[in-house]
Structures are given as C-alpha cells and as structure tokens.
N, C-alpha and C positions, 0 to 999 in steps of 0.2 A: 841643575836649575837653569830655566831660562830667566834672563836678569830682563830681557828687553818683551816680553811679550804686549800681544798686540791692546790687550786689555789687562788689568790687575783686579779681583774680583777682594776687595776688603770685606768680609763673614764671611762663615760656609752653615748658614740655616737655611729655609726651603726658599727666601727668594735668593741666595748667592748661588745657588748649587742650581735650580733651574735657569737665574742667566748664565751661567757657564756653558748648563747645558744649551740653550737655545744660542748661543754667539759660537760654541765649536760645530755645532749646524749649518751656523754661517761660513765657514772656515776660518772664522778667527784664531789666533793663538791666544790661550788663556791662561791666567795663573790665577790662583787662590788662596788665598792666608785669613785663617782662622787662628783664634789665640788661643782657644781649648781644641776639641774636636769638633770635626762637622758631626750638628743634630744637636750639641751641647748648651743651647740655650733654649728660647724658646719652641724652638722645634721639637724640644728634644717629649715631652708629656701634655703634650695639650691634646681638647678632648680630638682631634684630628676629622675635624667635620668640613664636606666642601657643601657651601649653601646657598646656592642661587637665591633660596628664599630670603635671607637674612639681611634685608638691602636697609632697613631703617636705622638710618648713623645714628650713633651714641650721641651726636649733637642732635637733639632732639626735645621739641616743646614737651617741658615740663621735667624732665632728665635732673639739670641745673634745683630748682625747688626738691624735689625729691631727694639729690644727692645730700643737700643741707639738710636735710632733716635725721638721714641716715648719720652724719658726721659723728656725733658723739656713741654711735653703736660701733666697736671695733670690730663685732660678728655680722654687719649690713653687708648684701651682696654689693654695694657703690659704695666709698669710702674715702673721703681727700682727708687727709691730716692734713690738721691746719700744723702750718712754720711761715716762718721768715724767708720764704723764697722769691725772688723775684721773677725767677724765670717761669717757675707756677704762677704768680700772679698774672703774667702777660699771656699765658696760655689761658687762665680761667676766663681771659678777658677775650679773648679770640673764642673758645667754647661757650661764652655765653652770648655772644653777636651769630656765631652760627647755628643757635638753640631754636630761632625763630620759624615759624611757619613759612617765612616768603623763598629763605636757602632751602628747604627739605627735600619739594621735590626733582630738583636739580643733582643732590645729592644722591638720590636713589635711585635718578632715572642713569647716572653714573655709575652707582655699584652694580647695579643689575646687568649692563653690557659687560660691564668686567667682569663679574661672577659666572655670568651664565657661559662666556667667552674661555675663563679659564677651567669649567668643569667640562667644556669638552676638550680642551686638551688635556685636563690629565686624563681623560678616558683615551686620547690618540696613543697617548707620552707612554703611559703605562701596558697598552698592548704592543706598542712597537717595540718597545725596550724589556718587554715580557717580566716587568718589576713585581716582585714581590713582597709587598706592602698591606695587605689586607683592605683590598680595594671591593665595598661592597654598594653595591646603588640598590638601598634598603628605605630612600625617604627619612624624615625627621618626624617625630610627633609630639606636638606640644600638648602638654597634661596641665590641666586646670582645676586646684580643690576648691576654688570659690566661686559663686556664680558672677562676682564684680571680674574676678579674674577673667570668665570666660565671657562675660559679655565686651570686655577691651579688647580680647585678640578678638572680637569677631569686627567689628569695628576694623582692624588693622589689617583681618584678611580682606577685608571689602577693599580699602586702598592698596593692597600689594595687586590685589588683581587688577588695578586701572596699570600698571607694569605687566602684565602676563607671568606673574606668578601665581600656579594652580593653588587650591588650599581647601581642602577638603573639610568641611565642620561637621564633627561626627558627635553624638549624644555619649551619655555616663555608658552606656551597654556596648555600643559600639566601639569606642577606644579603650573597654576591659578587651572586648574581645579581639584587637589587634593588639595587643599588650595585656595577656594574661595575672602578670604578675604585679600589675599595679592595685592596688587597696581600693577597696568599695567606695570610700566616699568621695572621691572625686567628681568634680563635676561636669566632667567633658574635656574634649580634646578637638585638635589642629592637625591636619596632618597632610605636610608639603610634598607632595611623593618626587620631584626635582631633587632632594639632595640625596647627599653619599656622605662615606666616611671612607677611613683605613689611618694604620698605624702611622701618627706623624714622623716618629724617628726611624723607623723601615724604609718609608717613603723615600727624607732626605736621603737616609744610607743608599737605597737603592739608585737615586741617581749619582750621586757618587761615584758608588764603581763603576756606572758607566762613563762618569768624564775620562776615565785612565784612557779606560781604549779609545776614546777622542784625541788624547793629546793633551788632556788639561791635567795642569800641574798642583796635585792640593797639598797646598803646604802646613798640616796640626800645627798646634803649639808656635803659631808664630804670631806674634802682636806687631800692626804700623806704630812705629814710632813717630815716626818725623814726614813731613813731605817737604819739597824743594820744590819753590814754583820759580819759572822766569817766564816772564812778556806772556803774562796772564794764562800762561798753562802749565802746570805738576810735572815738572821733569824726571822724578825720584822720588819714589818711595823708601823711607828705611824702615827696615824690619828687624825683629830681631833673627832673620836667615840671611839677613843679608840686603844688598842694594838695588831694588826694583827701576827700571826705568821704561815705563809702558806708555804705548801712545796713549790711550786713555785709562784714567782708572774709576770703578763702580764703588762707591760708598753703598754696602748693603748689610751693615753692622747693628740692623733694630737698636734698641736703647739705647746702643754704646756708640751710635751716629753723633749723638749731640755732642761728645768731648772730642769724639776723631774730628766734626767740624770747625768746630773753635780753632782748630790746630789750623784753620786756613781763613780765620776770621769772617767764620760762618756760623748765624746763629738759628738753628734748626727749628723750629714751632714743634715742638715733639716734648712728651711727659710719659716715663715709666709708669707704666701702671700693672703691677700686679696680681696676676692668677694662680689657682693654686690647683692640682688635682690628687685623687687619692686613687691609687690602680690597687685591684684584688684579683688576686686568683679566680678565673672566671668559675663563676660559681655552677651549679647545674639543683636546680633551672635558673637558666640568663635570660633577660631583655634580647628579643630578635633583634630589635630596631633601635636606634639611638631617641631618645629622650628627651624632652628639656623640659625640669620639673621647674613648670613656668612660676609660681610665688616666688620660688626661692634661688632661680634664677641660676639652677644648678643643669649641668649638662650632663646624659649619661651615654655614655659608647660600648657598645661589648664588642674586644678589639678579636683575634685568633683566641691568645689563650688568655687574654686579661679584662676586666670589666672596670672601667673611667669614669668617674665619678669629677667633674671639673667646673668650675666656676669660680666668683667676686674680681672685681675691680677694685686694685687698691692702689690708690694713688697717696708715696710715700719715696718719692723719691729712689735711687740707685741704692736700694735698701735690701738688701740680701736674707734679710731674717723671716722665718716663718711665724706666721703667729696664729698660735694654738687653737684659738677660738676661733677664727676663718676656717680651720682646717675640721674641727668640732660641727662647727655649722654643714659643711658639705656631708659629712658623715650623718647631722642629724636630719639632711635633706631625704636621704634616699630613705632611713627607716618611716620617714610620713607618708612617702610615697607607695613603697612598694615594698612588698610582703616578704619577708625570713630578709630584710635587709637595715633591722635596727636593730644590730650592734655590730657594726666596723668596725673592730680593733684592730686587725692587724694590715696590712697593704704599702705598698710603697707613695709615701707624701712627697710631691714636688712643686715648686714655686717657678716661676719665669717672669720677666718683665719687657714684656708688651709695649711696644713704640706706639703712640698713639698722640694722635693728630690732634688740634683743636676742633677741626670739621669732621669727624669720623672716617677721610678719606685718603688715604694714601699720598706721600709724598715723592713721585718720578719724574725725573727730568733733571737737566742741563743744568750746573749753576751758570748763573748768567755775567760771570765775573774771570771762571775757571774755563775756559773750552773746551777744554776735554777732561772734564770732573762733571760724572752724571751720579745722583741720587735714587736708592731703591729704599724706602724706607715708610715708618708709619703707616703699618697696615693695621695693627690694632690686634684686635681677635681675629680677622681673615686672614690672618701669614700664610695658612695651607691654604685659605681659600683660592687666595690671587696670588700663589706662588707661581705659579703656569703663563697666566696670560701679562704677570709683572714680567717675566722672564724674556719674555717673547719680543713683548715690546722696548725691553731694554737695549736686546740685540740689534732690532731694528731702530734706534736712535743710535748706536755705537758704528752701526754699518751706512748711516748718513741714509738712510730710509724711508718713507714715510708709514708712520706709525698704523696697525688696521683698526687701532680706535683713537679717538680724537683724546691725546692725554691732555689739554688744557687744563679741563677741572681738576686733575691732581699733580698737573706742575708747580714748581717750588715758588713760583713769581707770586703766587696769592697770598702767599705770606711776607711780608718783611722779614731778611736776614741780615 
C-alpha cells in the first residue's frame, strides 16, 4: 500500500474510477477506497445511457407543481416523502428558486458542453483501452401514447435544437417502424440519433483493470473514517486499511458525499434520490435501440445479454428498501408499451441512490476552505453520462491546470456550505 499518494480517490463508481483513470494519465500517483466494490452502487444497474440530448435539469418549470401532485402516489415516476428533514427542506428551497425560466437556459447551455464533451471521450477511452462494456452508438427514441405527450416533446425538441441537439420527429408508422415491437397505439416518437448506451457495471469494471497496470491502487472493502486537517489542508485520511496521507484528496462518494462532508464541517446541497431498474434475460425479439417509454417516464436498454427496464425518482432519504409498487409500475410500463412484454415476473430488481443537486447540475471543484479537498459529486442520473469529462477535468484541477470547460456553473461556491 502506498500510504502517501499523490491523490486519494474516496468511491470507486464511474466518476472515481475515470478520475483515477484520467490523473494516472497525468502521471499522478493514485489510490482508491471504496467501502463495497467498485460498480457496487449506483454504477452498478442503471439504465447505462450516455445523452448528449438529455440537457433539461430536473430543476425545471413546472417539475416542482407536478412533483406535489405526484406526492401521495407511492407508484408516481417523481416522488418526495414528506418528513421532518431539514436538510430536504433547504434543498426543496434551493430546487425550487432554480425551477425558474430565467436559470434554465444557462443550465443546459452547461449540460450540453459537458455531455457532448464526455461522450466523445468515452468513445476515445473506450477504443484506446479496447474496454469491453457494450458500447453501442444506437441513438435513444422517445415513444409517446398520447397526443398531449407528443405534442410537449415537440415543443422541447424545438428548444434542444436552439443547443444543436439533432431530434428527429417521426409519425405513429414511422417509430413502429424503427421499433418494431412497440404496440399500435402509440402516438409518435422523438428520436435523438447523438446518444449511446453500454453496460454501466462492465464499463466501471473495465476501467478498473485498467488503473492496475497504471499504478493505481484500488483498495474494496475500505470505508474513510476520519480525516485530519492542519492550516486549512487534510493531512490524513483513516481508513479502515489503514492511514492515508495524500497531497490531495477527491471526495467522489455520490450520496454518501454528504456524511463523509460533515466529517470536515461541510454541508453538501445534495439529496438521495432513488432509482430503481428491473433487468431480464434479453428476450428474442428485443428492442434494437434504447427507449424511453416517455408517460411513464420508464427507460429501456437492451444490454449484450440483458434487457433494462429503469426509471422513478424517489426522494426518501438514505433509505435502502425497495418498494414494490415502484418496482410493479416499471414492470407494468413496458407491457403498455410493447408487445409479449406484459407479464415481468421474473428478472433481477435493483435500487441505487442518485446524488442530486438542487439545480440539476453537478457538484466539481475546490472546497474553498480545504486546499487540497476537491469535490466530484451530484450528477443525478448522468453519473455514466459525465463520468469521462468529470474525470478529466478533475485531473486537470488536481494537476494545477486550467480546466478545457469553464467549471464555474457546477462549482461548490453556488451553494452555501
């Protein structure tokens, strides 16, 4: 074990494991602690989509009204349990000041360089490193069974393209005919030919093995306990392997960011939130293309040998239990949609909890307290999206750099900590 490396990478899910990889690029020394395995949280079953197109944050007019309405349906794809939290309270109150029309499109003209930024690096990442993850650039297409549905995404593709995102609006015959196995009545489709997909836990695993032969040190089964600051910078890390003491260390622990901060009298703007996906034995006939069965707000993926069924947003706290009727609802999404797929009984159910921001944008950058305590956190549902160009620009803030996008908008200053 190196005690002294040059960085300390706290997670190993797809943005720890790409700044590893992108700072031993740099020639840094790095080490890694994960408290389960790397891929083991929300890396490990989400629908694994990268989407230039998906640039409209979840802080978004009308989002807020909507969610309230949803609230007392425990099977609603949006969902906040009401509690006594205070730290939800301060985030509902930061989500609903960035709900507004006038933040929006600053927000998207943000995701969209990141997005588009980190899907051509995993297309670099993934040839140079010849990873085998099921990396397929198939486009997304959004299925619409009502005409209210499909006249909103049309609307929405008319503002993604004042960004230069393409979006194809195709008739009920036309997106049967690129999706054979969706059901007759639908009433149209979207279709973004920019994105990709591939298996999100292949992915991490596969950069993985390659940090070994870098030099980078992944340490499973290790939890930070403790840090040790003097004259405003982390001297030491403890773990349960033992006593770290790294020039800098990476906070990139999604949800579990917020209690490793406290631990440095830092208060994150970040709220768990909840996904859930159902994977089956890819059936035959599968879906060529990924999906998103837009009412219900349900994602579908046909991985090498499995087909991903993933969606809702359940805001409930560091709440680990499944609940059956979220999980029911996914299932009864895909039989309304598409054809020999209503009755899912059998397949592997999985949960993860999603770091997500009040403004739908990512939290990176410098505590401005710590000097060498940098944050990779709050990416919401894009974790695979922006694992690549997070990674990147991590490196390059750890290497005293200047970053090749302007991280302002998703540095930690815009919040109060």
């Amino acid at each position: 074990m190196n005690p002294e490396p040059d960085v300390l990478i706290v997670g190993g899910g797809a943005i720890g494991v790409c700044s590893a990889y992108y700072l031993a690029e740099q020639g840094a020394s790095v080490s890694l602690v994960e408290m389960k395995e790397v891929a083991s949280g929300c890396s490990r079953s989400n629908a694994g989509l990268i989407v230039p197109s998906y640039i409209i944050p979840l802080a978004s007019p009308g989002v807020l009204s909507q969610g309230l309405k949803w609230m007392l349906k425990s099977d609603s794809p949006f969902y906040i349990k009401p509690r006594l939290d205070l730290s939800l309270f301060h985030w509902l109150w930061r989500f609903r000041k960035a709900c507004g029309l006038r933040r929006m499109p600053g927000a998207m003209q943000t995701l969209r360089e990141l997005i588009s930024a980190s899907s051509r690096l995993f297309q670099d990442l993934i040839v140079k490193e010849s990873l085998a993850c099921g990396y397929r650039h198939r486009g997304w297409l959004m299925v619409y069974k009502t005409d209210r549905g499909i006249n909103k995404a049309r609307e929405e593709a008319r503002l993604l393209q004042h960004y230069n995102v393409e979006a194809r609006l195709l008739s009920k015959d036309e997106t049967i005919a690129m999706e054979p196995m969706l059901k007759p009545d639908i009433s149209g489709g979207i279709f973004y030919p920019e994105d990709s997909h591939l298996d999100p836990a292949k992915f991490v695993r596969a950069v993985a093995d390659t940090l070994s032969k870098k030099g980078v040190e992944i340490h499973e089964h290790t939890e930070a306990i403790e840090f040790e600051t003097s004259r405003n910078s982390i001297v030491a890390v403890r773990t349960t392997a033992g006593i770290f003491r790294p020039k800098q260390v990476l906070l990139a622990a999604g949800s579990w960011s917020s209690a490793l901060g406290r631990k440095l009298s830092m208060s994150l703007a970040l709220q768990p939130g909840k996904g859930y996906s159902v994977s089956i034995k890819k059936p035959d006939p599968c879906p060529g293309i990924p999906l998103y069965l837009s009412e219900t707000k349900v994602a579908v993926t046909p991985l090498d040998d499995t087909l991903r069924f993933g969606g809702t947003l359940e805001f409930v706290g560091m709440d680990f239990c499944q609940n059956e009727r979220r999980v029911n609802a996914i299932k009864h999404a895909a039989g309304e949609y598409l054809a020999r797929m209503e009755n899912l009984e059998s397949g592997e159910i999985w949960s993860g909890l999603r770091p997500c921001s009040p403004d739908g944008l990512p939290l990176i950058g410098r505590n401005r307290s710590l000097n060498n305590f940098i944050v990779a956190t709050g990416h919401g549902m894009l974790g695979i999206s922006l694992a690549p160009i997070t990674g990147k620009l991590i490196s390059q803030l750890a290497c005293s750099q200047v970053p090749d996008i302007d991280i302002t908008p998703v540095s930690l200053a815009r919040f109060r900590y």
